[in-house]
N, C-alpha and C positions, 0 to 999 in steps of 0.2 A: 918261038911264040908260046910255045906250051910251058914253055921254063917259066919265061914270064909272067903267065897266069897264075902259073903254081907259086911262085915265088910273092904274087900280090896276095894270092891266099892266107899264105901264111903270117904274111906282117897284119891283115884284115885278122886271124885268130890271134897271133900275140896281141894288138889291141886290146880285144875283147876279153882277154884272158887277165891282160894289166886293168879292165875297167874294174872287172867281178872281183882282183884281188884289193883293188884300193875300197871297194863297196863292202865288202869283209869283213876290211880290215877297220872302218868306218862304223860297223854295226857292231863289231867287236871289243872295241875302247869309247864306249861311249863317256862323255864328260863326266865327272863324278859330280854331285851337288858339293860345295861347301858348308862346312859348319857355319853357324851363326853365334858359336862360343855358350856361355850357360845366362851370362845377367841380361838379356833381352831377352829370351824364351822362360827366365825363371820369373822376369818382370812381368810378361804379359801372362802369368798361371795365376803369380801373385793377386794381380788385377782381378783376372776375372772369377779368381775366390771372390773378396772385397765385395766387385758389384753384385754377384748374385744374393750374395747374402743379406746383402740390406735391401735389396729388391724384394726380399721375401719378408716383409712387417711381423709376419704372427711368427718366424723363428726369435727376431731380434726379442718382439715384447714376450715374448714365453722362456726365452733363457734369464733373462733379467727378472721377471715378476716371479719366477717360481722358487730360485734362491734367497729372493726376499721373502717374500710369502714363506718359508720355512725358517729363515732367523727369525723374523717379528714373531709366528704362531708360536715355534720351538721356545726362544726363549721367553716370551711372555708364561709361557706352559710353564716351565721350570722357574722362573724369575729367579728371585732370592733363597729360592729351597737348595739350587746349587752353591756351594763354597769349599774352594780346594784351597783358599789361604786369601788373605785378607790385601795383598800386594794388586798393583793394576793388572785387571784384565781376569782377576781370578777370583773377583768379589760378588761376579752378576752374573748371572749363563748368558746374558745377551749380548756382555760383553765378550766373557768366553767365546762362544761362537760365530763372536765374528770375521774373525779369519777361515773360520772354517766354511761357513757360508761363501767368501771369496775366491775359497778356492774350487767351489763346488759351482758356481760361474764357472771358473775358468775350465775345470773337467767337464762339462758339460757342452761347452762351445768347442773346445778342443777335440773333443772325440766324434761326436756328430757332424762337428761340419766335413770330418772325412768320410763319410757318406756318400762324398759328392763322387768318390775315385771311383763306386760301383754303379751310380749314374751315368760315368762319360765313359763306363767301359759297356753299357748296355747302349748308348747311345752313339757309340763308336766314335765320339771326339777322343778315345783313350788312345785308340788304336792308330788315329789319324797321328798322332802326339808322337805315337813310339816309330813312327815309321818317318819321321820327319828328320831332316841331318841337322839334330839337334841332341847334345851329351845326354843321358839318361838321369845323368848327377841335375840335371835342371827342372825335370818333372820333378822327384824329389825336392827340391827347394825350394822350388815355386808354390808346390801343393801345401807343403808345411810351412812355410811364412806365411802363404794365405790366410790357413787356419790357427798360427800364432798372431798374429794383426788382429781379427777378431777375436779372440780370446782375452788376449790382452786389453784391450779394446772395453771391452763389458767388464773386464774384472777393475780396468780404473773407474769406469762410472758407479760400481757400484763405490769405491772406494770415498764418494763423494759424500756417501752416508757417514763416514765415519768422525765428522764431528759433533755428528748426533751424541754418540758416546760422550762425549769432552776429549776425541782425541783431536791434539793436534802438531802437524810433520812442520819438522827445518826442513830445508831442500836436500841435506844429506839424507834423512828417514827417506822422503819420500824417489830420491832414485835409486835409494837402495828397492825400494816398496817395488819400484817400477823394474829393476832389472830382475830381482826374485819372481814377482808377477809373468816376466817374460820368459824366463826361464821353466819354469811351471808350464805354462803354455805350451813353448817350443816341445819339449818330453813327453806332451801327452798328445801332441798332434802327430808326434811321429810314433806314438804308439798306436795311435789310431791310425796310421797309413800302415804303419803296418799288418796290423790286423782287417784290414779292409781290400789291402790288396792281392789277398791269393782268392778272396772270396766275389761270386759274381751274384749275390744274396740279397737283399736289405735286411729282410725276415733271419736270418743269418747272421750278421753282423750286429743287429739287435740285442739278439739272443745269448751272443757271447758278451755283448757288451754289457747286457743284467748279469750275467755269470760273474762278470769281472768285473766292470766296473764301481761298483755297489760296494763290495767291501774292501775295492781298493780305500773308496772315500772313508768309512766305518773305521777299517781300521789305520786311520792317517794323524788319530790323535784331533779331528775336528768337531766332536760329537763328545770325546769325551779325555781327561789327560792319559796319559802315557802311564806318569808314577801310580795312579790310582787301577792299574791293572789288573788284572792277574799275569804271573810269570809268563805262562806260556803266550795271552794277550802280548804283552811287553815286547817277547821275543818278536813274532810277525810286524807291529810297528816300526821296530827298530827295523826292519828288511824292509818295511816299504817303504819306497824314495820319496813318497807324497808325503809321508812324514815329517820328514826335513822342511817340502814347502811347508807347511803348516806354521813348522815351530819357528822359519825363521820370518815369518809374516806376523807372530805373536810376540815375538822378540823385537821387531820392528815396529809395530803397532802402540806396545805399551812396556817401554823399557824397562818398566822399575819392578819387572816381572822376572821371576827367577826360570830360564829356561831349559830345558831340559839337557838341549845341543846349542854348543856357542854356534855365532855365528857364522862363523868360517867353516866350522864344521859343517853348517847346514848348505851354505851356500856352495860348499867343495864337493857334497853330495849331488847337488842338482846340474852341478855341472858336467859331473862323469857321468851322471846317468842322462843328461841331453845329446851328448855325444858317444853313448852306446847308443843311442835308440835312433839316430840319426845313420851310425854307421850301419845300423841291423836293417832300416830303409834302405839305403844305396847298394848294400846287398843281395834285397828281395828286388828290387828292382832289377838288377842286372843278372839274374839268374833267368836262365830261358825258361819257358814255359809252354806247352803245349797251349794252354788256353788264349781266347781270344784278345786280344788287346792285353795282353800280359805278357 
């Protein structure tokens, strides 16, 4: 009788013992999430650059009126007292500058609208992003398309000005006009995610971006040419990759203009440095960090 009991004991504890190991073993393997891959998490970053941006009126008309408002003042200022040669594009500073003015659209939309990366990291949509099973290569491309689609975006409309001048594009000008434009873009949004993403600042990112941004444009050959330098001027242009967009938006604008860099040349620059500054993104991004939503 007592074996008995003892013996229903025991299968009553191995039970209990089989219950707690499979409950365990249950809290121990829990499911994993699945990824959702990169183009539907980069599609929806995409997007919601897009709509905020034009949600917000006074960025749209203060990127576009203030580029303008500096080619019309600038070159009316200078009119005909500029002449670096008598071929198109080089006979009128209005003409002169206006690629330079397009590209100072596109730097300016490009670089600010990644501002937004230090709003959704103070607002913890960043954080929510990074913690999601979702590639980190997708924040990156999603953030930077966003703010290449806008960029691009304002730098064609302004391009609408351009038969003001008497210029006018075949369809080969103007997709070259348009993939140069994009390219331009893509480069300076990922320069600006990059400089926006260790910083949790605005006042910050500002700051560096008057430091830097300014005589990126100054010295890009859009203000004033390249040959008419001084050497050591010369040297710094030739290094900066804005450069190349410049020259080859004025090579494309008015052909029968003698440019400094062929085409290929300029367009072979913009491409390495799109994907340096693309690759130095998915770098900063995938490096840990102590700080919050980074």
């Amino acid at each position: 009788m007592f074996a008995s009991a003892s013996a229903k004991t025991r299968r009553r504890r191995r039970r209990k013992l089989a219950d707690m190991a499979t409950q365990t073993t249950t809290l121990a393997a829990p499911a994993l999430p699945t990824s959702h891959g990169v183009s539907l998490p980069a599609f929806t970053l995409w997007w919601r650059e897009v709509v905020r941006f034009y949600r917000q009126r006074s960025r749209v008309v203060g990127v576009i009126a203030s580029p303008l408002l500096f080619w019309i003042v600038i070159g009316a200022g200078f009119g005909t007292s500029f002449r670096s040669g008598d071929a198109a594009g080089q006979s009128n500073y209005l003409d002169f500058f206006y690629p330079g003015a397009l590209i100072m659209i596109v730097l300016f939309t490009s670089i600010f609208t990644m501002m937004s990366v230090i709003e959704d990291r103070k607002e913890g949509f960043l954080l929510s992003v990074l913690v999601a099973p979702v590639p980190r290569s997708a924040i990156v491309l999603g953030k930077v398309l966003g703010g290449t689609t806008l960029a691009t975006i304002q730098g064609l409309i302004f391009l609408l000005f351009a038969p003001l001048l008497g210029i006018h594009l075949n369809a080969v000008q103007l997709l070259l006009i348009v993939l140069t434009i994009f390219l331009v873009s893509f480069s300076l949004t990922a320069l600006g995610f990059a400089i926006a993403w260790p910083m949790d600042s605005s006042q910050a990112f500002h700051a560096i971006i008057n430091l830097f941004l300014i005589p990126l444009w100054l010295l890009s050959g859009a203000l004033f040419p390249l040959s008419g330098a001084s050497g050591w001027l010369q040297l710094l242009m030739k290094l900066n990759p804005l450069t190349y967009g410049v020259e080859a938006l004025r090579d494309l604008l008015y052909p029968a203009s003698t440019p400094v860099f062929s085409l290929p040349e300029s367009m072979a620059t913009l491409l390495l440095f799109t994907l340096f500054m693309f690759g130095l993104c998915f770098v900063m991004v995938n490096r840990r960090s102590t700080k919050p939503g980074a």
